[in-house]
C-alpha positions in Angstrom: 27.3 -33.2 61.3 27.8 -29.8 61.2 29.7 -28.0 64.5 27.5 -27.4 67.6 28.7 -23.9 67.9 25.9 -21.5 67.3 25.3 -19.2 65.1 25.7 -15.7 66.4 22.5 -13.1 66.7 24.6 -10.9 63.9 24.9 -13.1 61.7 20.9 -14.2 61.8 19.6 -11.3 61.9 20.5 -10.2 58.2 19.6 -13.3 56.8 16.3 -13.5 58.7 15.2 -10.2 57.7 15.9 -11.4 53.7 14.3 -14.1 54.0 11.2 -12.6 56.1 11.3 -9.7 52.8 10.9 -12.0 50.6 8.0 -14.3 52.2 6.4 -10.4 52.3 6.5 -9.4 48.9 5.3 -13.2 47.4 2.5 -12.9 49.8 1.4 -9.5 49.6 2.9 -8.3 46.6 1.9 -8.7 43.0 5.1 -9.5 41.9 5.9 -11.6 38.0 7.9 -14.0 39.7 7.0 -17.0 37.2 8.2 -15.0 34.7 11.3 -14.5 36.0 11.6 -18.0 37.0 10.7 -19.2 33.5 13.4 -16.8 31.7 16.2 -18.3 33.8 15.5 -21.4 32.2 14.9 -20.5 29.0 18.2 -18.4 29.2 19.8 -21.5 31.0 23.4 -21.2 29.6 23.7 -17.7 31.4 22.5 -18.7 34.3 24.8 -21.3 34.7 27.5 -19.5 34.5 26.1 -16.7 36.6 25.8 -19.2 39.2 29.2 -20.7 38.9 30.3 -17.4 39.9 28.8 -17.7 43.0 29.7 -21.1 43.7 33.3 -20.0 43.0 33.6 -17.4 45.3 31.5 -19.0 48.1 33.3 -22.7 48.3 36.8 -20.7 48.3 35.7 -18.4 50.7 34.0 -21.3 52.8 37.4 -23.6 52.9 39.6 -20.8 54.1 37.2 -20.0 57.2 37.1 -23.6 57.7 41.2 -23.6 57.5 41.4 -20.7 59.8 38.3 -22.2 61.9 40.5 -25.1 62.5 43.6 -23.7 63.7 41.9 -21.3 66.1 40.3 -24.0 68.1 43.0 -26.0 67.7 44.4 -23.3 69.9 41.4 -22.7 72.2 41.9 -27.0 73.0 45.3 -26.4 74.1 46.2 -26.1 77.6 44.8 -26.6 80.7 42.7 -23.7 82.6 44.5 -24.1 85.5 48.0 -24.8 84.2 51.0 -22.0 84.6 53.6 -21.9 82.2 56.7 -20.6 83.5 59.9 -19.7 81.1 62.9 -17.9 81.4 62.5 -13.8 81.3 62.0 -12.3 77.9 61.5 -15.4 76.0 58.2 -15.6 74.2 58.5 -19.3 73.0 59.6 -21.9 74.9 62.8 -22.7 72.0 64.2 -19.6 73.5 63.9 -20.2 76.8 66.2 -21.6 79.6 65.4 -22.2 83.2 68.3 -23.1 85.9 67.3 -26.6 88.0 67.9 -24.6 90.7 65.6 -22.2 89.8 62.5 -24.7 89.2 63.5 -26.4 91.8 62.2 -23.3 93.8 59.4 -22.3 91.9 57.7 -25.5 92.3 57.4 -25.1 95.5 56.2 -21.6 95.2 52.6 -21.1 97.3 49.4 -22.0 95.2 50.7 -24.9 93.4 48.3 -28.1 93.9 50.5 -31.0 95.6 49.6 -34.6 96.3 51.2 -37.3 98.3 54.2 -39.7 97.0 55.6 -41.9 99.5 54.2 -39.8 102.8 55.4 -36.7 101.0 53.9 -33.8 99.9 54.9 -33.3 95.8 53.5 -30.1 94.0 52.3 -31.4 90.6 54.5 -30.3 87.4 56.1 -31.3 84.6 59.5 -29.9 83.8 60.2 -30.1 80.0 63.2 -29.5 77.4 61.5 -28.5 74.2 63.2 -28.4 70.7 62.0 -28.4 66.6 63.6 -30.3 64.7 64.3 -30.1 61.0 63.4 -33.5 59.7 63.7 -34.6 56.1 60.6 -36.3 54.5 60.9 -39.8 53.5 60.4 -40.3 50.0 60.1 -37.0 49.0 62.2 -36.1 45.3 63.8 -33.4 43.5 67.3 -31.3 44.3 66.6 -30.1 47.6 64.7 -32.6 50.2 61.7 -31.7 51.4 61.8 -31.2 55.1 59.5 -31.2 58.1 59.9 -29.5 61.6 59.0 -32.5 64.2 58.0 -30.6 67.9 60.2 -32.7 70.2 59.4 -32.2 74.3 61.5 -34.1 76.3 59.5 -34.5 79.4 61.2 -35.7 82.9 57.7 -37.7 84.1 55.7 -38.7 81.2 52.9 -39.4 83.4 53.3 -36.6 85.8 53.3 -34.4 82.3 50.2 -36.1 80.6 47.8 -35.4 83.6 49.2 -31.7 84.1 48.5 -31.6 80.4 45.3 -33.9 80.9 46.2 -36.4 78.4 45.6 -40.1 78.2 47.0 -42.9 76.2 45.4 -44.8 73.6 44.8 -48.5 74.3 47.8 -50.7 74.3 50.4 -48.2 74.9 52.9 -47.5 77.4 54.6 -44.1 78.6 58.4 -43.7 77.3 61.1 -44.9 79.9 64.6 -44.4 77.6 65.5 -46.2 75.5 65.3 -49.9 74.7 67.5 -52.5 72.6 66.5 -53.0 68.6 64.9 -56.0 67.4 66.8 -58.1 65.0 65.3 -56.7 62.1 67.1 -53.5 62.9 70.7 -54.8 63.3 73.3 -53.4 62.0 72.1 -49.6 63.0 74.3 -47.7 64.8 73.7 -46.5 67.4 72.0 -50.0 68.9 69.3 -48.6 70.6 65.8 -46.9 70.2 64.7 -44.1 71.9 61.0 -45.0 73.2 58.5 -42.0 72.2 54.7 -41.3 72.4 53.3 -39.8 69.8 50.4 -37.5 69.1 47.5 -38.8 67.4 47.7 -35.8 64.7 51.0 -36.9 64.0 50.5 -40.6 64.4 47.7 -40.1 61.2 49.8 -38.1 59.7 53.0 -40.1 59.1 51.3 -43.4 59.3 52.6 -44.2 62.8 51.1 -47.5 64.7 53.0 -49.1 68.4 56.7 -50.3 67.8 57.1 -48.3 64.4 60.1 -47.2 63.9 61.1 -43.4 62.5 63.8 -40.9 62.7 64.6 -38.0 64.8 67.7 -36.1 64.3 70.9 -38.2 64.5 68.4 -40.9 66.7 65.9 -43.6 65.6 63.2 -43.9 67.1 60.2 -45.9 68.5 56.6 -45.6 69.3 55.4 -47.3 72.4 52.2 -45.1 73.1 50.0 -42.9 71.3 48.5 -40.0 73.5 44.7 -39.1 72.7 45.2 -35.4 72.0 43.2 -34.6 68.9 42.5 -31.3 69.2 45.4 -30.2 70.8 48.6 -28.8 69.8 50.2 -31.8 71.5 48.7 -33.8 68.9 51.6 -32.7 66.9 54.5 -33.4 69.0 56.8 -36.4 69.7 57.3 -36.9 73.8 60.6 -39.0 75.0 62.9 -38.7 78.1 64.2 -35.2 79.3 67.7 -36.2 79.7 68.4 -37.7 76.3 66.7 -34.6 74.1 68.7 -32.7 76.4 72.1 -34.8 75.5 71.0 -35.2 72.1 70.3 -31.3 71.0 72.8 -29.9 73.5 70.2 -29.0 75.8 71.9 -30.0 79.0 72.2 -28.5 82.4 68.9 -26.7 82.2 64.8 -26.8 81.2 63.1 -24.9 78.3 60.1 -24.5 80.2 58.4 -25.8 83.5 54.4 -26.6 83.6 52.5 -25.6 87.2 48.9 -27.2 88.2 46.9 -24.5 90.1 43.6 -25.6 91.0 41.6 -23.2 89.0 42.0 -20.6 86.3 41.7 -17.8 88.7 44.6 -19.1 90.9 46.6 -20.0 87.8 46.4 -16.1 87.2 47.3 -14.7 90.1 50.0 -17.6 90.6 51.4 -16.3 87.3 51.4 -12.6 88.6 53.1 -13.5 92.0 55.6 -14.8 90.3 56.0 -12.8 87.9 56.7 -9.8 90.0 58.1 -11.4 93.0 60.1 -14.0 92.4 63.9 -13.2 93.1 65.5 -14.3 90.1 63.8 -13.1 86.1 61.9 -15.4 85.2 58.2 -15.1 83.1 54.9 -16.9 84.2 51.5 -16.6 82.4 48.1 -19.1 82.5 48.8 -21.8 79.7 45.7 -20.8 77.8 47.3 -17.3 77.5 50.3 -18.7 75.8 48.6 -20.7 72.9 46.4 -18.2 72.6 49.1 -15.5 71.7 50.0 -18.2 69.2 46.8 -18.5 67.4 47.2 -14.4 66.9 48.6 -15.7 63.7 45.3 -16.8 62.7 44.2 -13.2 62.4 46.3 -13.0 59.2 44.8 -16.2 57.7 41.6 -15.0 58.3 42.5 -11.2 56.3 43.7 -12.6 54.2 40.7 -14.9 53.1 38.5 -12.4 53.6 40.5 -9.9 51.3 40.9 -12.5 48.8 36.9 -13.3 49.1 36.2 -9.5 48.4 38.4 -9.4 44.9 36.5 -12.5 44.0 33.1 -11.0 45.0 34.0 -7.9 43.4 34.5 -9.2 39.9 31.3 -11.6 40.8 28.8 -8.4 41.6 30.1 -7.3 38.0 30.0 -10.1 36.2 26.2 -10.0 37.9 25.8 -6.8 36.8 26.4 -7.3 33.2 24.5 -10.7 33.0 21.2 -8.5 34.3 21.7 -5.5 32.3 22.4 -7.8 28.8 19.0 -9.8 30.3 17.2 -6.5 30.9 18.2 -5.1 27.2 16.8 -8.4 25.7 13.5 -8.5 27.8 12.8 -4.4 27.4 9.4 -5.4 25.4 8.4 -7.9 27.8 9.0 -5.3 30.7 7.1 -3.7 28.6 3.9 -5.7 28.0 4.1 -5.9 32.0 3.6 -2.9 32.8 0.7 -2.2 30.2 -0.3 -5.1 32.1 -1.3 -3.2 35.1 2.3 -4.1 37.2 3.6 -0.9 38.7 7.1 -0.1 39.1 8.6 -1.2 42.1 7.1 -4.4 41.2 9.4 -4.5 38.1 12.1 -3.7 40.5 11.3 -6.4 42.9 11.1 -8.7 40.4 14.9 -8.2 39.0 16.2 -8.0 42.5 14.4 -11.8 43.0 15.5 -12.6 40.0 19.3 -11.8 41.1 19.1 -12.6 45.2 17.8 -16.3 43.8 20.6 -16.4 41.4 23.0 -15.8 44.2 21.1 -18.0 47.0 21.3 -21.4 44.6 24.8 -20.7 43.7 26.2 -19.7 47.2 24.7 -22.8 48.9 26.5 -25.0 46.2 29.0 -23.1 47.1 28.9 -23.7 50.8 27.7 -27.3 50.1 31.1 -27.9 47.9 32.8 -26.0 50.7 31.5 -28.7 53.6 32.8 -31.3 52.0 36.2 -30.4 53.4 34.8 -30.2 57.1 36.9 -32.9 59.6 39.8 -33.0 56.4 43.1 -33.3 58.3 45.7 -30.7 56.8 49.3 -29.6 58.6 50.2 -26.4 59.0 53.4 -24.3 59.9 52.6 -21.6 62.6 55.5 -20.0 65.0 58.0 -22.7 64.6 55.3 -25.5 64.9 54.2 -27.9 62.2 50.3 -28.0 63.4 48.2 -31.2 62.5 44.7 -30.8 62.4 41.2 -31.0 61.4 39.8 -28.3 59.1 35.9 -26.9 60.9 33.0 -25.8 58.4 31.1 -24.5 61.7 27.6 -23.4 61.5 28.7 -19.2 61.9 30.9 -20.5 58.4 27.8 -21.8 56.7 25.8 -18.6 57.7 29.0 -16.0 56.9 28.6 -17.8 53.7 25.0 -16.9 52.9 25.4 -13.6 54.0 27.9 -12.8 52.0 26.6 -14.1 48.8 23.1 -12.2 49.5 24.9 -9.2 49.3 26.6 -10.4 45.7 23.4 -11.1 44.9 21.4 -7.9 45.8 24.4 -5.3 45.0 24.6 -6.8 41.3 21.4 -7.0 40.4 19.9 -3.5 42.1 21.3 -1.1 39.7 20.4 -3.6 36.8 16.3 -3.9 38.2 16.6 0.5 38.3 17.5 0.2 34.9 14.1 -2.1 34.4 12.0 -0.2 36.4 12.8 2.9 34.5 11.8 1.2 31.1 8.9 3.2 29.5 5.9 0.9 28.4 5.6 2.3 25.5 8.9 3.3 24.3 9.9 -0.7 24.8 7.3 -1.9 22.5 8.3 0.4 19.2 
């Protein structure tokens, strides 16, 4: 099914108004529309490849939106509205960050953090987190140089504390990471002799084919699934959780926290949370809402989406053309019929009209194959690289995709064949019949 986003009022209103044109003109107007429709399939061959033009441009220009579609609500899912995230000062990722225990130990505590009761205490809800990338090789892969992967690895010092800050669940059957446990006889011999227990994202779980108790590598570590979290959606669907202490041993990470996550109760107190400590908090440190952090990260979707759009214009460009001279070869073969019309009493704007048709239909079959080719790739899972993350997720043909897409190839359609249908309308009866 296609996206229940709707489509925006700018987007409908062009399309409308076409559409609401042309139900005017075959109503009211005495416009030779049969005989255009009956040329384009006698001339069938160049209509074809007219309209493969448009379906070109439009699928191409469909899957990238889709790409970029995905990706920037891939964003929007991640984080919680109430969430702070609080790294150390100047660091605008959380690899480059690095917060003193003492330190978090003190901002959790900090006034407007939401706190429940453990054991007749009161225990401000957080999740303090050591998060690294690491540079993976793929399994399988060939040639000179092995292909490699970056794998998002948060070590996390409550895995369940963590998942409801982060307001994740587990999949049926699976259980939160503890350490790590002894290998099964089937994986004797290893060194070292142990597993480190992980829970994995569902993105990445797809992705590489991971299932409870399989087994995979992590740096110099193997290790094993024992929950998958349901996080689709979600940056976190692309990251490999295990125990704090041993990513901090393992990546030379010890002594210290990449990043620590505060629950507020709202989005307005996780701002001004963020400000307070921002500004008066004693030692440097940098707070901001969650949402505000993975949004900064989907920035980089701004350049995906130039970048398609650029690449849709060059395409369009030599489509209008290639329009253009598909009418005007059409309009020198059918002067004496453009003739015989207008002895036949049609005037001419209606000669006009009737070109213009001819080339807005043209354009409306061949851009909704081309946005019918283009859904096809709706829901396909893809992975991306974006700020030192390898992203899995869904590609989105939404419906403001499907109507960008219309849009765009009505004004292929009507910018290559206007100048054509002024070329018919200026045809003199008379001199097209000698």
């Amino acid at each position: 099914m296609i996206d229940r986003l709707p489509v925006s009022l700018p987007l409908l209103v062009p399309i409308a108004a076409t559409f609401l044109a042309f139900l005017v003109v075959l109503t009211f107007g005495k416009v030779p529309l049969g005989y255009n429709l009956r040329n384009l399939v006698v001339r069938w061959r160049i209509t074809v490849l007219t309209l493969l033009a448009f379906v070109l441009v439009l699928s191409l220009l469909t899957v990238m939106l889709a790409f970029v579609n995905g990706m920037t609500r891939l964003a929007e899912g991640s984080g919680h509205p109430g969430n702070v995230l609080v790294l150390s000062k100047g660091a605008t990722d959380e690899l480059m960050s690095s917060l003193a225990i003492s330190d978090v130990s003190e901002v959790e505590l900090w006034p407007g953090i939401v706190a429940e009761l453990r054991d007749g205490k009161k225990v401000p809800i957080c999740s303090r987190e050591v998060y690294v990338v690491v540079a993976q090789p793929v399994e399988g892969a060939t040639g000179d140089r092995p292909r490699r992967r970056l794998v998002q690895l948060r070590g996390v010092e409550d895995p369940q504390t963590a998942a409801r800050v982060r307001g994740l669940e587990l999949l049926p059957g699976g259980t939160w990471c503890r350490g790590v446990r002894s290998a099964s006889s089937s994986d004797s011999g290893q060194t070292p002799d142990t597993l480190v227990e992980t829970v994995v994202g569902e993105g990445i779980a797809r992705e590489w084919g991971l299932a409870l108790d399989s087994v995979f590598e992590v740096g110099p570590r193997r290790c094993v699934v024992v929950g998958v979290t349901k996080s689709a959606g979600t940056t976190f669907g692309s990251e490999v959780w295990a125990d704090c202490r041993l990513v901090g041993q393992l990546f030379n990470k010890e002594g210290f926290y990449t990043s620590l996550v505060l629950r507020t109760p709202d989005a307005v107190h996780a701002r001004q949370v963020s400000d307070d400590l921002t500004q008066n908090y004693k030692k440097p440190i940098s707070a901001q809402p969650e949402r505000d952090y993975y949004t900064k990260l989907a920035e980089t979707n701004e350049v995906f989406l130039y970048s398609a759009y650029v690449v849709a214009l060059v395409m369009a460009i030599g489509g209008v053309f290639g329009v253009m001279n598909t009418m005007f070869a059409a309009i020198s073969q059918r002067s004496k019929d453009i003739g015989v019309l207008r002895l036949l009493g049609f005037a001419r704007w209606q000669i006009l009209v009737s070109f213009l048709l001819e080339s807005l239909m043209l354009a409306l079959v061949g851009g909704s194959i081309g946005c019918a080719l283009g859904y096809l790739f709706n829901g396909i899972t893809v992975t991306s690289f974006l700020e030192n993350r390898t992203l899995v997720f869904r590609m989105i043909v939404d419906a403001n995709t499907l109507a960008i897409g219309i849009l765009f190839t009505l004004c292929m359609g009507g910018l290559g064949g206007m100048f054509p249908a002024l070329s018919a309308m200026r045809i003199r009866p008379l001199d097209s019949l000698r």
